[in-house]
C-alpha positions in Angstrom: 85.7 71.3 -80.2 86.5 70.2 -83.7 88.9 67.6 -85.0 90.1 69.0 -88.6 92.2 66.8 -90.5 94.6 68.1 -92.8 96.9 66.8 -95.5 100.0 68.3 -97.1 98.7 70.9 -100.2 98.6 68.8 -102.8 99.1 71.0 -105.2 102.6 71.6 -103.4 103.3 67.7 -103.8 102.2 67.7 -107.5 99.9 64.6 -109.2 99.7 61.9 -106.1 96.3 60.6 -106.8 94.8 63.1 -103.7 96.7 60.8 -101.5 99.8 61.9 -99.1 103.1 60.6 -100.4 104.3 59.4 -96.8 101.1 59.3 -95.1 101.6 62.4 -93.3 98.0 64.0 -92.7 97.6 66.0 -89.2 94.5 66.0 -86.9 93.9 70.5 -85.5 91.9 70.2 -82.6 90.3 73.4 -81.7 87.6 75.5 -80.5 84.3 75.3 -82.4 83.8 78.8 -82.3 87.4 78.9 -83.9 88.9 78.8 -87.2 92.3 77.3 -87.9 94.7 79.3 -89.0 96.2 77.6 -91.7 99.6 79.7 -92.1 100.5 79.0 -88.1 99.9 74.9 -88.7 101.7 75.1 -91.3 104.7 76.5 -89.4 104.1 74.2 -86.4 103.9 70.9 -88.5 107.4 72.2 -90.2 109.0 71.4 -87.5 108.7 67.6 -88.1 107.4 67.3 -91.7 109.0 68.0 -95.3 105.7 69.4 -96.2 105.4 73.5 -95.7 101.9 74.3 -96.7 98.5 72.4 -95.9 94.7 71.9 -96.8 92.0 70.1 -95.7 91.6 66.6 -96.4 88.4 66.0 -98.8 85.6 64.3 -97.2 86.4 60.8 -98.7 89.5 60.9 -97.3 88.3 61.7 -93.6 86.3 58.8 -93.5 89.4 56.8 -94.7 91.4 57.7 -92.6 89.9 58.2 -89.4 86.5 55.7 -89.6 84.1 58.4 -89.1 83.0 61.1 -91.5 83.6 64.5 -91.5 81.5 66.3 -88.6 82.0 63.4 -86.1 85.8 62.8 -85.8 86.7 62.2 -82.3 89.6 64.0 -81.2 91.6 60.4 -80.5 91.2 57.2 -81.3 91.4 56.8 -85.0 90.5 53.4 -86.9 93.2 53.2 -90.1 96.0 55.4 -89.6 98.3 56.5 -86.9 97.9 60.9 -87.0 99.4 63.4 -86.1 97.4 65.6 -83.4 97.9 69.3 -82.5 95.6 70.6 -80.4 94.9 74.9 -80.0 97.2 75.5 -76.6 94.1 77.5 -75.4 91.8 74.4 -74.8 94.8 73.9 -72.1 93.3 77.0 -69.9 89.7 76.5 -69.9 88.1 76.9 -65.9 88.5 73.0 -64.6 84.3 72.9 -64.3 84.1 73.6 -68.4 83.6 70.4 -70.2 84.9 70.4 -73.4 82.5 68.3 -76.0 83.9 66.7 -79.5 82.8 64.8 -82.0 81.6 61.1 -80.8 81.9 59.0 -84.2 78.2 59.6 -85.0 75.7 62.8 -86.0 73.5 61.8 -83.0 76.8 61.4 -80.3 79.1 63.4 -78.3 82.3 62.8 -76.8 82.0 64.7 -73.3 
């Protein structure tokens, strides 16, 4: 799997220094063979957010946030700040003997 985090589109929130004005930034957790599609976590985080359209947090700002960088991120358990994670409904049906694998906080390490 991969843990993508996201932050609200900053052109959307104007000149904030690349950072979130609340702190809102999401965690998508999904397939690796899968892209996210942006427009449909956009509509889900509406639900609870102000914010209506979404990008990818910059590498920096990964590493920030969650103490790992980008290509690592665990899919829980983040160091700084509490996140918000939404995780693709179809890691929920996956055959009980299939282990999913994520990022372990490290290039060389897993998280089985």
């Amino acid at each position: 799997i991969n843990s993508l985090v996201f932050r609200p589109k900053q052109s959307y929130l104007g000149d904030t220094n690349g950072e979130s004005t609340d702190g809102m930034y999401v965690v998508a957790i999904v397939p690796s063979t899968d892209r996210v599609d942006i427009v449909k976590l956009s509509e889900c985080i509406a639900q609870s957010s102000v914010y209506t359209k979404w990008e990818l947090a910059p590498s920096y700002l990964v590493k920030d946030l969650c103490g790992f960088p980008p290509g690592t991120v665990p899919p829980l358990g983040y160091a700084n700040a509490p996140l918000k994670v939404i995780a693709d409904t179809s890691l929920t049906i996956l055959p009980i003997d299939q282990m999913i694998i994520g990022g372990g906080g490290n290039v060389d390490h897993n998280c089985l």
